[in-house]
C-alpha positions in Angstrom: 17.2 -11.7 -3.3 16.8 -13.9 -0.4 14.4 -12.3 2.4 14.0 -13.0 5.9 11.3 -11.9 8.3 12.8 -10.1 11.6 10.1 -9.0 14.2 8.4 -5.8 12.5 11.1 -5.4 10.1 11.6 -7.3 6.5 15.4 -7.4 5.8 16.1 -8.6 2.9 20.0 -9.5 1.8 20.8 -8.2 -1.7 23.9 -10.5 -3.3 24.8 -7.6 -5.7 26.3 -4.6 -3.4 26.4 -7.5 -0.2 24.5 -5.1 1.8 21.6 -5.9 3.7 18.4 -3.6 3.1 15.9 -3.1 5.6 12.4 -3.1 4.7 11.0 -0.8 7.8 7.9 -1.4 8.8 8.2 1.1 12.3 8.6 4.1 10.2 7.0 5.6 7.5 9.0 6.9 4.6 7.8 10.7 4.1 8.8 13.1 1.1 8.3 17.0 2.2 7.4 18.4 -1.3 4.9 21.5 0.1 8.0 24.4 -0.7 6.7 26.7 -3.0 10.3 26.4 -4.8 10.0 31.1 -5.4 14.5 30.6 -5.5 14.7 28.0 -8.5 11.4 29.4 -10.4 9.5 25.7 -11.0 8.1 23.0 -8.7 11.9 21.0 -7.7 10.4 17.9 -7.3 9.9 17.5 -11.0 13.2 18.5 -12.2 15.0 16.3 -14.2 18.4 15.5 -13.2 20.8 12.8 -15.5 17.6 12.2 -17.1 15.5 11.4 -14.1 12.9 13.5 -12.2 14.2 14.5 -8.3 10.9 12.8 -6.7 11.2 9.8 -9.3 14.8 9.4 -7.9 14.1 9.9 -4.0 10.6 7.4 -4.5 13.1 4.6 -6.1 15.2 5.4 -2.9 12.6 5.1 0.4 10.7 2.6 -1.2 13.4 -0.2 -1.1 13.5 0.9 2.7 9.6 1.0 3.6 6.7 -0.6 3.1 4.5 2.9 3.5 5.1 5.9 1.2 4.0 9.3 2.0 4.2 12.5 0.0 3.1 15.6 1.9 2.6 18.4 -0.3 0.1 21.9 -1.1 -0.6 21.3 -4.8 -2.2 17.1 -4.3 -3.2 17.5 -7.5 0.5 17.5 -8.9 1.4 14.1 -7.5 -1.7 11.9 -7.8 0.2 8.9 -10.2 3.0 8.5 -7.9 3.4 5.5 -6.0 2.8 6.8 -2.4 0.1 7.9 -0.1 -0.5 11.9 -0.8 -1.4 14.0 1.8 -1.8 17.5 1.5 -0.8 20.3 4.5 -3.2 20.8 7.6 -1.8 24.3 7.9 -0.7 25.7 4.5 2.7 27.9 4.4 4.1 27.0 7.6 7.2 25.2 6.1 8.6 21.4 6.7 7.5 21.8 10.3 4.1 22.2 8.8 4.9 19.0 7.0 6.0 16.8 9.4 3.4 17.5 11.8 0.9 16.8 9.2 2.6 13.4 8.6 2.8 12.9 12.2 -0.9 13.2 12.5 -2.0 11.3 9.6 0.5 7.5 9.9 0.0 4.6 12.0 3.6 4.2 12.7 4.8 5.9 15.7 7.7 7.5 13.6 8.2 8.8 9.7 11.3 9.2 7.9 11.5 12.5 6.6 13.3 13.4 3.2 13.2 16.6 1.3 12.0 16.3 -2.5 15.4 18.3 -3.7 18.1 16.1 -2.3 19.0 14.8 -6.5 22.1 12.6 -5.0 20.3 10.5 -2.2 21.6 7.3 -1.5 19.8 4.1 -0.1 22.8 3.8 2.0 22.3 6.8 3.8 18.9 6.8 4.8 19.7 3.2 5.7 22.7 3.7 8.1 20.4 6.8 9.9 18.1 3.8 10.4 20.5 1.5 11.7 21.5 4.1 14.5 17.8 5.0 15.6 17.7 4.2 18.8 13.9 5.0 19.4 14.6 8.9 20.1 12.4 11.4 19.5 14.6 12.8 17.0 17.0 11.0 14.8 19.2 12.9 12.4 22.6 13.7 11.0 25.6 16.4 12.0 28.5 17.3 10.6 31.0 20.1 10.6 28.2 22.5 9.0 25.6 21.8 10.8 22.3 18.6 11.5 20.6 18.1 8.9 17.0 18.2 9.8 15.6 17.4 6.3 16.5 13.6 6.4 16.1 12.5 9.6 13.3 10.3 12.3 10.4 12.2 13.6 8.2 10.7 16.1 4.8 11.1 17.6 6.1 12.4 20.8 7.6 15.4 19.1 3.6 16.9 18.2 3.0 19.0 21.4 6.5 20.7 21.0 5.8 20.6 17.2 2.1 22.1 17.6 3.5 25.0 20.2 6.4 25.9 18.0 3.9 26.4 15.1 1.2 28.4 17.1 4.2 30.6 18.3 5.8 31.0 14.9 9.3 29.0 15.4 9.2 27.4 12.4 13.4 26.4 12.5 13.8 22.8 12.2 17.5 22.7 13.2 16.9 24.8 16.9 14.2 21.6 16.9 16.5 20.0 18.4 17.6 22.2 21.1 14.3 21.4 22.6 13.5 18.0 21.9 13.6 15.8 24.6 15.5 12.9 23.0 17.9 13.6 20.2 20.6 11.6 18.7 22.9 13.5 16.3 24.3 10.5 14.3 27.8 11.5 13.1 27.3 12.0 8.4 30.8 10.7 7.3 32.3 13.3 5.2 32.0 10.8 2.0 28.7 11.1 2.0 28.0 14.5 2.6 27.7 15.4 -1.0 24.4 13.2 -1.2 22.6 15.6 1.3 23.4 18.4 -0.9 19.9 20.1 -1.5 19.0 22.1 -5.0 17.6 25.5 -4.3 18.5 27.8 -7.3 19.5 26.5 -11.2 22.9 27.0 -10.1 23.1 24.7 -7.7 21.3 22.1 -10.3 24.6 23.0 -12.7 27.0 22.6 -10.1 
Protein backbone atom coordinates (compact mmCIF):
# COMPACT_ATOMS: atom_id res chain seq x y z
CA UNK A 1 0.00 0.00 0.00
CA UNK A 2 1.39 3.35 -1.07
CA UNK A 3 0.24 6.28 1.51
CA UNK A 4 0.09 9.74 1.10
CA UNK A 5 -0.35 12.53 3.67
CA UNK A 6 -3.38 15.07 2.72
CA UNK A 7 -3.87 17.95 5.33
CA UNK A 8 -5.58 16.10 8.48
CA UNK A 9 -6.43 13.10 6.59
CA UNK A 10 -4.08 9.93 5.69
CA UNK A 11 -5.32 8.45 2.36
CA UNK A 12 -3.86 5.67 1.54
CA UNK A 13 -4.30 3.92 -2.19
CA UNK A 14 -4.87 0.19 -1.86
CA UNK A 15 -3.74 -1.59 -5.51
CA UNK A 16 -6.07 -4.62 -4.67
CA UNK A 17 -9.87 -3.32 -4.95
CA UNK A 18 -8.19 0.27 -6.75
CA UNK A 19 -10.05 2.23 -4.20
CA UNK A 20 -8.67 4.75 -2.22
CA UNK A 21 -9.17 4.47 1.74
CA UNK A 22 -9.23 7.35 3.84
CA UNK A 23 -7.66 7.27 7.08
CA UNK A 24 -9.84 10.17 8.90
CA UNK A 25 -8.29 11.92 11.35
CA UNK A 26 -11.55 14.70 11.75
CA UNK A 27 -13.77 12.08 12.98
CA UNK A 28 -13.76 9.59 15.36
CA UNK A 29 -14.98 6.15 14.60
CA UNK A 30 -17.66 5.23 17.39
CA UNK A 31 -19.42 1.72 17.90
CA UNK A 32 -22.99 2.18 19.93
CA UNK A 33 -22.89 -1.18 21.82
CA UNK A 34 -25.01 0.17 25.27
CA UNK A 35 -28.65 -1.82 23.84
CA UNK A 36 -29.56 -4.16 26.29
CA UNK A 37 -30.30 -6.62 23.19
CA UNK A 38 -34.05 -7.97 25.64
CA UNK A 39 -35.49 -8.96 21.46
CA UNK A 40 -32.56 -11.35 20.49
CA UNK A 41 -31.93 -12.72 24.23
CA UNK A 42 -27.75 -12.25 24.35
CA UNK A 43 -25.42 -9.31 24.08
CA UNK A 44 -25.49 -8.76 19.73
CA UNK A 45 -22.20 -7.54 19.69
CA UNK A 46 -20.75 -10.92 20.36
CA UNK A 47 -22.59 -12.97 17.95
CA UNK A 48 -20.97 -14.84 15.64
CA UNK A 49 -21.89 -14.54 12.16
CA UNK A 50 -19.85 -16.72 9.12
CA UNK A 51 -17.68 -17.47 11.89
CA UNK A 52 -16.88 -13.98 12.99
CA UNK A 53 -18.10 -12.00 16.00
CA UNK A 54 -20.47 -8.70 14.83
CA UNK A 55 -18.12 -6.21 16.83
CA UNK A 56 -14.92 -8.18 15.52
CA UNK A 57 -16.37 -7.52 11.96
CA UNK A 58 -17.48 -3.70 12.41
CA UNK A 59 -13.75 -3.01 14.46
CA UNK A 60 -11.96 -4.61 11.17
CA UNK A 61 -14.30 -2.10 9.32
CA UNK A 62 -13.78 1.63 11.03
CA UNK A 63 -10.45 0.94 11.79
CA UNK A 64 -9.12 0.99 8.16
CA UNK A 65 -11.06 4.42 8.14
CA UNK A 66 -9.80 6.10 11.52
CA UNK A 67 -7.12 6.56 13.41
CA UNK A 68 -9.41 6.80 16.89
CA UNK A 69 -11.69 3.94 17.95
CA UNK A 70 -14.37 4.37 20.35
CA UNK A 71 -16.79 1.80 21.89
CA UNK A 72 -19.52 3.33 23.96
CA UNK A 73 -21.25 0.77 25.99
CA UNK A 74 -23.10 -0.01 29.79
CA UNK A 75 -21.32 -3.31 30.61
CA UNK A 76 -17.11 -1.72 30.09
CA UNK A 77 -16.23 -4.70 31.58
CA UNK A 78 -17.36 -6.85 28.44
CA UNK A 79 -15.18 -5.07 25.90
CA UNK A 80 -11.89 -4.31 27.76
CA UNK A 81 -9.44 -6.49 25.08
CA UNK A 82 -10.82 -4.85 22.10
CA UNK A 83 -8.83 -2.54 20.15
CA UNK A 84 -10.61 0.77 20.88
CA UNK A 85 -11.07 3.38 23.52
CA UNK A 86 -14.15 2.19 25.84
CA UNK A 87 -16.28 4.45 27.31
CA UNK A 88 -19.14 3.67 29.26
CA UNK A 89 -22.73 5.84 29.19
CA UNK A 90 -23.01 9.23 31.23
CA UNK A 91 -26.69 8.59 31.43
CA UNK A 92 -27.50 4.90 31.56
CA UNK A 93 -30.80 3.62 29.52
CA UNK A 94 -31.41 6.51 27.50
CA UNK A 95 -30.71 4.73 24.15
CA UNK A 96 -28.12 5.67 21.11
CA UNK A 97 -28.90 9.31 21.85
CA UNK A 98 -27.53 8.58 25.18
CA UNK A 99 -24.59 7.20 23.32
CA UNK A 100 -23.69 9.62 21.07
CA UNK A 101 -23.82 12.45 23.36
CA UNK A 102 -21.59 10.61 25.63
CA UNK A 103 -19.07 10.23 22.67
CA UNK A 104 -19.68 13.78 21.86
CA UNK A 105 -18.47 14.74 25.15
CA UNK A 106 -15.65 12.56 25.65
CA UNK A 107 -13.37 13.00 21.76
CA UNK A 108 -11.21 15.60 20.60
CA UNK A 109 -12.52 15.53 17.15
CA UNK A 110 -15.23 17.93 16.49
CA UNK A 111 -17.21 14.94 14.92
CA UNK A 112 -17.63 10.85 15.48
CA UNK A 113 -18.74 8.42 13.14
CA UNK A 114 -21.44 6.57 14.63
CA UNK A 115 -22.11 2.70 13.82
CA UNK A 116 -24.36 0.38 15.54
CA UNK A 117 -22.65 -3.00 16.97
CA UNK A 118 -25.52 -5.27 14.95
CA UNK A 119 -25.05 -4.13 11.37
CA UNK A 120 -23.21 -8.11 10.51
CA UNK A 121 -22.88 -6.89 6.58
CA UNK A 122 -21.06 -3.50 6.94
CA UNK A 123 -18.92 -2.47 4.32
CA UNK A 124 -15.70 -0.23 4.27
CA UNK A 125 -17.25 1.20 1.21
CA UNK A 126 -20.16 2.51 2.78
CA UNK A 127 -18.99 4.19 5.75
CA UNK A 128 -16.37 5.47 3.32
CA UNK A 129 -18.66 7.07 0.55
CA UNK A 130 -20.81 8.75 3.76
CA UNK A 131 -17.41 10.26 4.45
CA UNK A 132 -16.75 11.39 1.07
CA UNK A 133 -20.11 13.38 1.06
CA UNK A 134 -19.65 15.13 4.60
CA UNK A 135 -19.75 18.38 3.87
CA UNK A 136 -19.04 19.59 7.58
CA UNK A 137 -22.98 19.48 8.58
CA UNK A 138 -24.04 18.93 11.77
CA UNK A 139 -25.56 15.76 10.72
CA UNK A 140 -24.43 13.42 8.03
CA UNK A 141 -26.39 10.39 7.24
CA UNK A 142 -28.07 8.10 4.76
CA UNK A 143 -31.92 8.01 3.19
CA UNK A 144 -33.55 5.85 1.18
CA UNK A 145 -37.01 4.75 0.23
CA UNK A 146 -37.63 3.41 3.93
CA UNK A 147 -36.42 5.87 5.70
CA UNK A 148 -32.42 7.78 7.17
CA UNK A 149 -30.58 5.75 8.70
CA UNK A 150 -29.44 7.39 11.83
CA UNK A 151 -27.34 4.51 13.14
CA UNK A 152 -24.41 5.04 10.68
CA UNK A 153 -24.06 8.41 10.10
CA UNK A 154 -21.67 11.98 11.36
CA UNK A 155 -22.54 13.58 14.58
CA UNK A 156 -20.92 16.67 15.53
CA UNK A 157 -20.28 18.75 18.63
CA UNK A 158 -22.74 21.38 17.61
CA UNK A 159 -25.53 18.87 17.83
CA UNK A 160 -24.98 18.59 22.13
CA UNK A 161 -27.45 21.44 23.27
CA UNK A 162 -30.20 20.02 20.93
CA UNK A 163 -28.90 16.54 22.00
CA UNK A 164 -28.85 17.46 25.85
CA UNK A 165 -32.57 19.13 25.61
CA UNK A 166 -33.99 16.27 23.73
CA UNK A 167 -32.71 13.85 26.48
CA UNK A 168 -33.82 16.11 29.55
CA UNK A 169 -37.35 16.19 27.67
CA UNK A 170 -37.48 12.50 26.88
CA UNK A 171 -37.24 12.54 22.79
CA UNK A 172 -35.03 9.96 22.59
CA UNK A 173 -35.91 9.35 18.37
CA UNK A 174 -32.77 9.59 16.44
CA UNK A 175 -34.53 9.78 13.01
CA UNK A 176 -37.04 13.09 14.04
CA UNK A 177 -33.12 14.26 15.03
CA UNK A 178 -33.01 15.49 12.02
CA UNK A 179 -36.08 17.46 11.69
CA UNK A 180 -34.43 19.68 14.16
CA UNK A 181 -30.97 19.84 13.40
CA UNK A 182 -29.73 22.76 11.98
CA UNK A 183 -27.59 21.36 9.26
CA UNK A 184 -28.44 18.03 7.76
CA UNK A 185 -27.40 16.28 4.67
CA UNK A 186 -29.37 13.24 3.78
CA UNK A 187 -26.82 11.47 1.42
CA UNK A 188 -28.83 9.36 -1.12
CA UNK A 189 -27.82 4.93 0.09
CA UNK A 190 -27.86 3.31 -3.46
CA UNK A 191 -30.19 0.56 -3.39
CA UNK A 192 -27.13 -2.12 -3.83
CA UNK A 193 -26.04 -1.42 -0.77
CA UNK A 194 -28.84 -1.25 1.32
CA UNK A 195 -28.64 -4.84 2.47
CA UNK A 196 -25.32 -3.95 4.35
CA UNK A 197 -27.34 -1.52 6.80
CA UNK A 198 -29.48 -4.29 7.57
CA UNK A 199 -29.41 -4.45 11.47
CA UNK A 200 -29.98 -7.94 13.63
CA UNK A 201 -32.54 -7.54 16.21
CA UNK A 202 -34.12 -11.04 16.87
CA UNK A 203 -32.46 -14.77 15.90
CA UNK A 204 -34.57 -14.52 12.91
CA UNK A 205 -33.22 -11.86 11.39
CA UNK A 206 -29.53 -13.50 12.19
CA UNK A 207 -31.04 -16.65 9.95
CA UNK A 208 -32.34 -14.62 7.36
Amino acid sequence: KQAISCRRRFIVLDPCDRGVIVKNDDLTGVILAGGKSERFGSNKAFVRFQGRRFIDQTLAVLKELFSKLLIVTNSPEKYHNLPAMILTDEVPLQGPMGGILTALRSVKTDGIFVVACDLPLLTRKVVQNLIRRDDGSDLVLYHHNKGLEPLCAIYRKSLLPLLKTRIRNGRLDLHSLADEATRVKKVPLPKRDEKTLLNVNRPEDLKL
